[in-house]
N, C-alpha and C positions, 0 to 999 in steps of 0.2 A: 415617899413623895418624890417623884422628879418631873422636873420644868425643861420644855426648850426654848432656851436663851437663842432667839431669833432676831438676824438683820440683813436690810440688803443693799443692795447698791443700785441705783437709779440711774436714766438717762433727763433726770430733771429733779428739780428741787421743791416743785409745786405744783397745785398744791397740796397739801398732803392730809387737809384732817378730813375733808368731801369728795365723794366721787361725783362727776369722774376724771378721772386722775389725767396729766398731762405727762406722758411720758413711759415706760415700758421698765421693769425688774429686769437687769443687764445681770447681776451676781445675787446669789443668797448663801448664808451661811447658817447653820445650825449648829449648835449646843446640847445635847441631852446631858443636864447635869443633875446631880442624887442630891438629893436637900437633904438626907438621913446619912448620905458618906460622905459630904461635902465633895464633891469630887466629881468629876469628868466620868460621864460614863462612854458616850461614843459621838463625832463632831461630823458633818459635813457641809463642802462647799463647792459650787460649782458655779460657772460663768454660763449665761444665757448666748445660742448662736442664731438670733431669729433676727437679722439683716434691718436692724436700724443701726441709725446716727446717736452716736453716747454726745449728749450735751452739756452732760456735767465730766469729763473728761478731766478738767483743769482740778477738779477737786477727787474722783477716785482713782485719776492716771489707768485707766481702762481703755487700752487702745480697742481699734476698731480690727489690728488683727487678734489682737488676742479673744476679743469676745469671737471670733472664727472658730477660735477651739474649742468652746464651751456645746454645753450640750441642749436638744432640742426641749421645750415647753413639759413636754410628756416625760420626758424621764427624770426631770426637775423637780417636776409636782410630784410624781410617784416616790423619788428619794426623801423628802420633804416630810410627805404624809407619812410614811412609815417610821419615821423619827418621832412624829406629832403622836403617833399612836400609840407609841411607847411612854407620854408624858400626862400628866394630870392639866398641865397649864401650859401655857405660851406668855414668854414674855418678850420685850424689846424696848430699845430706849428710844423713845417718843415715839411711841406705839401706835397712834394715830397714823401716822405716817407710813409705817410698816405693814399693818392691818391692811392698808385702802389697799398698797402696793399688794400686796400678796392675792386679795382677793380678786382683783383683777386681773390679775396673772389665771389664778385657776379658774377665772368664768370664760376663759376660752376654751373653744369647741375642743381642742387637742388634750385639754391639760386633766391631771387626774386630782379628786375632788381631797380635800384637805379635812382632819378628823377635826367636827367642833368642839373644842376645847376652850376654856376659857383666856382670858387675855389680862396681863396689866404689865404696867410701864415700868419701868425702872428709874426713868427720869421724875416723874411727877407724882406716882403712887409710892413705890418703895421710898418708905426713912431712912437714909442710909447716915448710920451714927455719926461720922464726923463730916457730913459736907452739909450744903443747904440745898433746900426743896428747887428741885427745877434746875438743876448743873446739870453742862454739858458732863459727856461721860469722861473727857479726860480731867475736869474738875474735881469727879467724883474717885476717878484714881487717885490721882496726887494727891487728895487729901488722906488717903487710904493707902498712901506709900506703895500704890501699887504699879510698879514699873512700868510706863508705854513703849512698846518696842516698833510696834508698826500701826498707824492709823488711817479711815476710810478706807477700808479693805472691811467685807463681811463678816469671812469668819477672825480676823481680827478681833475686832470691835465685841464679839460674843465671848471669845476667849479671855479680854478683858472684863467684861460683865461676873463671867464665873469667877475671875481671880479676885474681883471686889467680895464677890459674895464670902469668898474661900476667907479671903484676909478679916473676914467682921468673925466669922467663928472662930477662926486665930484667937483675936480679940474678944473672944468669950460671949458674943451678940449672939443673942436667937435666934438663927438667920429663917427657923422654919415660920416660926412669929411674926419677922419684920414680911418675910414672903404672903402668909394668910392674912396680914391688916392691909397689904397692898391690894388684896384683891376683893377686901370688901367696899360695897355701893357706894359712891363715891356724887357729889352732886357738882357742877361745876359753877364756877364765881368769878362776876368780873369787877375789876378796881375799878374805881371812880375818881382817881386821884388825878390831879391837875398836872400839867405837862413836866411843871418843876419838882415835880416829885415821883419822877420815874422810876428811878431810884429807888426810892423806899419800895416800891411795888415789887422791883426785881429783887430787892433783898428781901420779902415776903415770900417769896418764891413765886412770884405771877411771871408768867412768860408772855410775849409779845407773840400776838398771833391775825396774822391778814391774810384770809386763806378763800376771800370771794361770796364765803357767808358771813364771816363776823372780824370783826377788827378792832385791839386794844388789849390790855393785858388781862389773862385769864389763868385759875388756877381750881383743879379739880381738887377736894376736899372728900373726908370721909362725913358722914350723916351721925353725927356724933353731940353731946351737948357741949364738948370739951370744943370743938369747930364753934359753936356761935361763940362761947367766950374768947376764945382765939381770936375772932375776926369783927369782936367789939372793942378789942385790944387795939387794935391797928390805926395808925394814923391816919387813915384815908377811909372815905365812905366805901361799902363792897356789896354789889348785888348777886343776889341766885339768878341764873338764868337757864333757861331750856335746851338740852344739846341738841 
């Protein structure tokens, strides 16, 4: 089995779970990593050169010459997809976000089409043994003693993904188990809890989400009987809702 550990770098922050998106993929990076070797099989990154304004700027330090350097739509997608075709899955942390970005990217007239593969998150699907549900990803390092050397850079951010994964099989974790329960059907759930108990909701692993169609803390779960016990457990009222 191998996954490509996918992310990119945006000229905007939102929103990110609905199209259509505000904003343009400036960088992507890829990951082809071996779930049977633990291990890096082959990685790429490249800067987009398609003449807009980077708005998120202050958060990926993406000047507006460097994205000159980068390369056009078309050779992006085709680098991209040939990596995807090589993998059983795609993944990415807070995948929602990444998913829209990407597909937008390749519904332009230039761009070359992406192999369907399946998708899931690292953030909210993957259990990753020593953090809690819905950590950011350097959350999910440091708990995981896994060293941050550079952050909001693409292939960065992917490179640390594989070193979480690499360090849980260190750690003697199933990492091909904890990857196939990530990608099983999953139904999504929103807290009902009162303002003064935000808290408990994020340490549930509910993340805060105001993205134009829905707003309030929400958390994707597996279809499992172990979930309704789970979530009759919880201090706060929690509804199913429709994505």
């Amino acid at each position: 089995m191998n996954i490509v550990i996918l992310d990119t770098e945006t000229t905007s922050l939102g929103p990110f779970a609905r199209p259509p998106v505000e904003g343009h993929v400036i960088e992507v990076g890829a990951v082809l990593w071996s779930v049977d070797q633990k291990c890096i099989v082959s990685t790429y990154s490249d800067l987009l050169n398609i003449g807009v304004e980077n708005g998120a700027e202050a958060v990926n330090h993406i000047s507006p010459e460097a994205m000159k350097l980068g390369s056009n739509v078309a050779t992006v997608s085709q680098n991209l997809a040939r990596l995807v075709d090589r993998a059983d899955a795609v993944c990415a942390h807070r995948v929602e976000f990444d998913k829209t970005f990407i597909q937008a990217m390749v519904a332009k007239p230039s761009a070359y089409p992406i192999p369907d593969k399946p998708w899931f998150c690292t953030k909210n699907s993957v259990e990753w043994p020593l953090s809690k549900p819905g950590d950011a990803l350097a959350y999910v390092a440091i708990a995981h003693h896994v060293p941050i050397i550079e952050a909001h850079r693409a292939l960065s951010d992917c490179l640390l993904i594989a070193r979480c994964f690499e360090r849980c099989a260190e750690l003697e974790y199933d990492v091909q188990k904890m990857i196939e329960r990530a990608m099983k059907p999953r139904e999504l759930y929103k807290s009902m809890q009162s303002f003064a108990d935000n808290s408990k909701a994020k340490e549930a692993g509910f993340g805060w989400v105001d993205d134009g169609a829905r707003k309030g803390w929400f958390r994707t779960m597996i279809l499992e009987p172990a979930t309704d016990e789970y979530l009759k457990s919880l201090p706060f009222r929690v509804e199913r809702v429709a994505e």
